[in-house]
Backbone as XML, in Angstrom:
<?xml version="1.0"?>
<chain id="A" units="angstrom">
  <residue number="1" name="UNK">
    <atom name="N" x="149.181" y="55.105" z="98.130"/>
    <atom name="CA" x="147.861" y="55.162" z="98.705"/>
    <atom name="C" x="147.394" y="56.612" z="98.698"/>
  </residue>
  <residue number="2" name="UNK">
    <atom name="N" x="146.494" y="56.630" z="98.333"/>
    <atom name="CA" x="145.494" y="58.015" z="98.460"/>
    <atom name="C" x="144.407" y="58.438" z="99.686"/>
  </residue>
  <residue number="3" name="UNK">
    <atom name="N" x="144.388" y="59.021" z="100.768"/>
    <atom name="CA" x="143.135" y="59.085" z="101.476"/>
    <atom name="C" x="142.683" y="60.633" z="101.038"/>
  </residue>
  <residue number="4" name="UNK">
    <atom name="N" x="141.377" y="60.767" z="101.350"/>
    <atom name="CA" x="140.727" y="61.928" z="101.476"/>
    <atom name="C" x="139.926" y="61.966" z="102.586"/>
  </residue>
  <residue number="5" name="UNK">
    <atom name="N" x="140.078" y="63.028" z="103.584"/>
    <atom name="CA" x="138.929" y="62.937" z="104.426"/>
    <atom name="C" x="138.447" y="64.480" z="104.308"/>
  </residue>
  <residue number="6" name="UNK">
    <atom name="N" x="137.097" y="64.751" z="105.120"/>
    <atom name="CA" x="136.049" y="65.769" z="105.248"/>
    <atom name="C" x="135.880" y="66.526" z="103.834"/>
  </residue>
  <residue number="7" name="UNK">
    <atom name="N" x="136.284" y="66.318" z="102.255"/>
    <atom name="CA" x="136.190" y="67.103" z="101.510"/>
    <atom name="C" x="135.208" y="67.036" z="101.013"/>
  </residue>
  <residue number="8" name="UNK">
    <atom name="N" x="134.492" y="68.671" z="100.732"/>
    <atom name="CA" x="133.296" y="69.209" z="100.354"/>
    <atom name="C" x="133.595" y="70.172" z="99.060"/>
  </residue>
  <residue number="9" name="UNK">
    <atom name="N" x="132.632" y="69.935" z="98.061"/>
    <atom name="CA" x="132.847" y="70.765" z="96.988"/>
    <atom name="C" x="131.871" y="70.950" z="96.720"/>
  </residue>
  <residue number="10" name="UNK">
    <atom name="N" x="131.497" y="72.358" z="95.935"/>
    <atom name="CA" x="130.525" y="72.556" z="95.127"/>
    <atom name="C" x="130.724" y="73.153" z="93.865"/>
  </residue>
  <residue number="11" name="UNK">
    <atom name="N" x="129.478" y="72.452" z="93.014"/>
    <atom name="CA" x="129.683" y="72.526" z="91.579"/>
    <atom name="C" x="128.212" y="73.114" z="91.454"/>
  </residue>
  <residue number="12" name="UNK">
    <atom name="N" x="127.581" y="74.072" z="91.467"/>
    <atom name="CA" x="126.137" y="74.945" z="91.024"/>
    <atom name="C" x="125.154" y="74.852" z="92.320"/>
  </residue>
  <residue number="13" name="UNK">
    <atom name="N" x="124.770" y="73.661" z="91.751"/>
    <atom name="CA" x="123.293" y="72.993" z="92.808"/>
    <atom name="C" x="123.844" y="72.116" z="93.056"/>
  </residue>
  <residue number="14" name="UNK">
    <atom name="N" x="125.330" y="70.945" z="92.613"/>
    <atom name="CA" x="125.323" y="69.593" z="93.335"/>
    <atom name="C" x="126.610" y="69.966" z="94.129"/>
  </residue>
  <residue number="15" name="UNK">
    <atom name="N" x="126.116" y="69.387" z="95.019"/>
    <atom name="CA" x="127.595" y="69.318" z="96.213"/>
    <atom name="C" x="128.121" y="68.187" z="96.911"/>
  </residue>
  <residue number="16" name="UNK">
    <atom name="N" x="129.287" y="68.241" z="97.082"/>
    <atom name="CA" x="129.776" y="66.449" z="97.916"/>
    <atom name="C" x="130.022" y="67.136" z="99.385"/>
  </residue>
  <residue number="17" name="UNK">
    <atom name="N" x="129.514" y="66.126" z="100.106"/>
    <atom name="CA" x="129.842" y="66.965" z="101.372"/>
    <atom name="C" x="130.317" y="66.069" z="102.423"/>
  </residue>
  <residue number="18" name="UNK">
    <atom name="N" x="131.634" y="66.648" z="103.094"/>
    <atom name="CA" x="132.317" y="65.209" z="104.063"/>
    <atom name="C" x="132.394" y="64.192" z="103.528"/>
  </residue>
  <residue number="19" name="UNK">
    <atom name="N" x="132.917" y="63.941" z="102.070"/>
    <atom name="CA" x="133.298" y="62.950" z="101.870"/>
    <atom name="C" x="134.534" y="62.646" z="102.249"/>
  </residue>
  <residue number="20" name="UNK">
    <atom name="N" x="134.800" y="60.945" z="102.658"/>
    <atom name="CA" x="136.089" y="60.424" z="102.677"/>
    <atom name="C" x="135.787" y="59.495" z="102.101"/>
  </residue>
  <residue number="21" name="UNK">
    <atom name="N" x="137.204" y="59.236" z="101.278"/>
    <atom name="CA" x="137.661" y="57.960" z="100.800"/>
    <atom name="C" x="139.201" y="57.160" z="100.451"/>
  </residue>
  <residue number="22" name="UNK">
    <atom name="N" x="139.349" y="56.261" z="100.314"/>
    <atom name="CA" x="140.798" y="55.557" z="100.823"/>
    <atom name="C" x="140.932" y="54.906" z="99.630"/>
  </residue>
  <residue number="23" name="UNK">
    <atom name="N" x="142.180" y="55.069" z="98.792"/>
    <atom name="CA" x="142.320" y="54.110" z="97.729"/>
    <atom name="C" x="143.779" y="53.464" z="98.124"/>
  </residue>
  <residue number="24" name="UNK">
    <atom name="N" x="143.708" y="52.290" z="97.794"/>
    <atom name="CA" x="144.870" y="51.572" z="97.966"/>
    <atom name="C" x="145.681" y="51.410" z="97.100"/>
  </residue>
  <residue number="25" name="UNK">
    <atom name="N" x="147.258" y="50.889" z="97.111"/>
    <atom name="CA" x="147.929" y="51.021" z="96.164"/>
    <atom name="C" x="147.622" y="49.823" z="95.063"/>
  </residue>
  <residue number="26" name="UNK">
    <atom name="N" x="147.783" y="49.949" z="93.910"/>
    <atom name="CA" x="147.610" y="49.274" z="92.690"/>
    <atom name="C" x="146.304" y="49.372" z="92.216"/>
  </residue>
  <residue number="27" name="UNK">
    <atom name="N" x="145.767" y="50.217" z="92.659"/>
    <atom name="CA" x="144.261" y="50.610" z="91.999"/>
    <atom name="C" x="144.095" y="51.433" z="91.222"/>
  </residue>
  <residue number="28" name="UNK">
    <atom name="N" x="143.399" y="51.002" z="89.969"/>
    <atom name="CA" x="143.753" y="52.698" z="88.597"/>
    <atom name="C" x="142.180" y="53.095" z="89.136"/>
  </residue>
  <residue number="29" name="UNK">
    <atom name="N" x="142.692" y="54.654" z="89.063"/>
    <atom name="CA" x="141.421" y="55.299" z="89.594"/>
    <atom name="C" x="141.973" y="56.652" z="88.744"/>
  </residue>
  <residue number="30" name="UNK">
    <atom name="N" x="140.250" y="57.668" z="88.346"/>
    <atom name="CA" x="140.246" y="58.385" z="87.819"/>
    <atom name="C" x="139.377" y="59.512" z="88.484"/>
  </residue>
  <residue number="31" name="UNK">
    <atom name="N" x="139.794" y="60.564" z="88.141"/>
    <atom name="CA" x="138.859" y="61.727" z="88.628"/>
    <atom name="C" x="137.592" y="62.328" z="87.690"/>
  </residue>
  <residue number="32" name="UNK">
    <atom name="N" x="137.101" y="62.692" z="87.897"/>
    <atom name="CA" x="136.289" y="63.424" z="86.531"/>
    <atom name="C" x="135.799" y="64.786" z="87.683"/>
  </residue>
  <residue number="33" name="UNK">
    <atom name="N" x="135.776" y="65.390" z="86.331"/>
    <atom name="CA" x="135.232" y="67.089" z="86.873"/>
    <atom name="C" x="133.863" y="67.550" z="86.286"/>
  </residue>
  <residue number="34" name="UNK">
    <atom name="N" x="133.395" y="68.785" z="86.748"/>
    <atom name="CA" x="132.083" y="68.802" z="86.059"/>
    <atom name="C" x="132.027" y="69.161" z="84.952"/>
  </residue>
  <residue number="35" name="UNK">
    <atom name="N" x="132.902" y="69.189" z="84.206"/>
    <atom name="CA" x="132.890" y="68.370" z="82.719"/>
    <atom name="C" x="132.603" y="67.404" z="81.890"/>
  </residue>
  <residue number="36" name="UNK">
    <atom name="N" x="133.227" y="66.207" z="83.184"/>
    <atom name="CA" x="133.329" y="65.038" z="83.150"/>
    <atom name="C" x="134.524" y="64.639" z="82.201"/>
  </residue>
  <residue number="37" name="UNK">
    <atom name="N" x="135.547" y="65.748" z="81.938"/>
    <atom name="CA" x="136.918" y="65.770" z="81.438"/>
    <atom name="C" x="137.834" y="64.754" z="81.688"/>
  </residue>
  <residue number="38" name="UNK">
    <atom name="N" x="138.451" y="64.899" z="83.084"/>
    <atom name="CA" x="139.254" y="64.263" z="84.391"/>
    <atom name="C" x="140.726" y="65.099" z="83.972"/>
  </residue>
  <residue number="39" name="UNK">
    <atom name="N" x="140.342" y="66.380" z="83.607"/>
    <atom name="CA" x="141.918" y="67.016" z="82.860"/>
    <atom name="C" x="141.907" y="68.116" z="83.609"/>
  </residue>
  <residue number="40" name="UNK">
    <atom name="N" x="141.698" y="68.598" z="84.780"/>
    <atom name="CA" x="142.091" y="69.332" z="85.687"/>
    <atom name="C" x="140.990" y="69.102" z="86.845"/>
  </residue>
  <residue number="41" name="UNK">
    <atom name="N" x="141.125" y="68.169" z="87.881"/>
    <atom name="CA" x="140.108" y="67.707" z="88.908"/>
    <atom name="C" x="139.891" y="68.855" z="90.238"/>
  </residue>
  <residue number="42" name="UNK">
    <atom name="N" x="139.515" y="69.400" z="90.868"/>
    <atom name="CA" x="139.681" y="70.279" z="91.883"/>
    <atom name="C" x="138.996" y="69.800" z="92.907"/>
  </residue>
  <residue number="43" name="UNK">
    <atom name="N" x="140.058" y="69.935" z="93.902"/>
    <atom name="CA" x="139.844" y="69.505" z="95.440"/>
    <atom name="C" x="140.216" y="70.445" z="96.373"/>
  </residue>
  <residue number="44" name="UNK">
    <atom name="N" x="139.262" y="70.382" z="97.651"/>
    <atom name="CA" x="139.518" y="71.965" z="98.607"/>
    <atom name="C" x="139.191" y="73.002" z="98.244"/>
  </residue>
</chain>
């Protein structure tokens, strides 16, 4: 299982802010970056 809580990032002008979210086990999940790569994701 994965949680995330309060994380805020910024990428120029767009920003995520206080996001949380909860993934459960057996779920394929992917990251993407502002690339939209998913080959080095950054969090915090």
């Amino acid at each position: 299982m994965i949680e995330v809580g309060s994380l805020t990032q910024r990428y120029g002008k767009h920003m995520a802010d206080s996001l949380n979210f909860t993934i459960g086990p057996g779920i394929v999940t992917g990251f993407l970056g502002p690339a939209a790569t998913g080959g080095r994701p950054q969090c915090g």
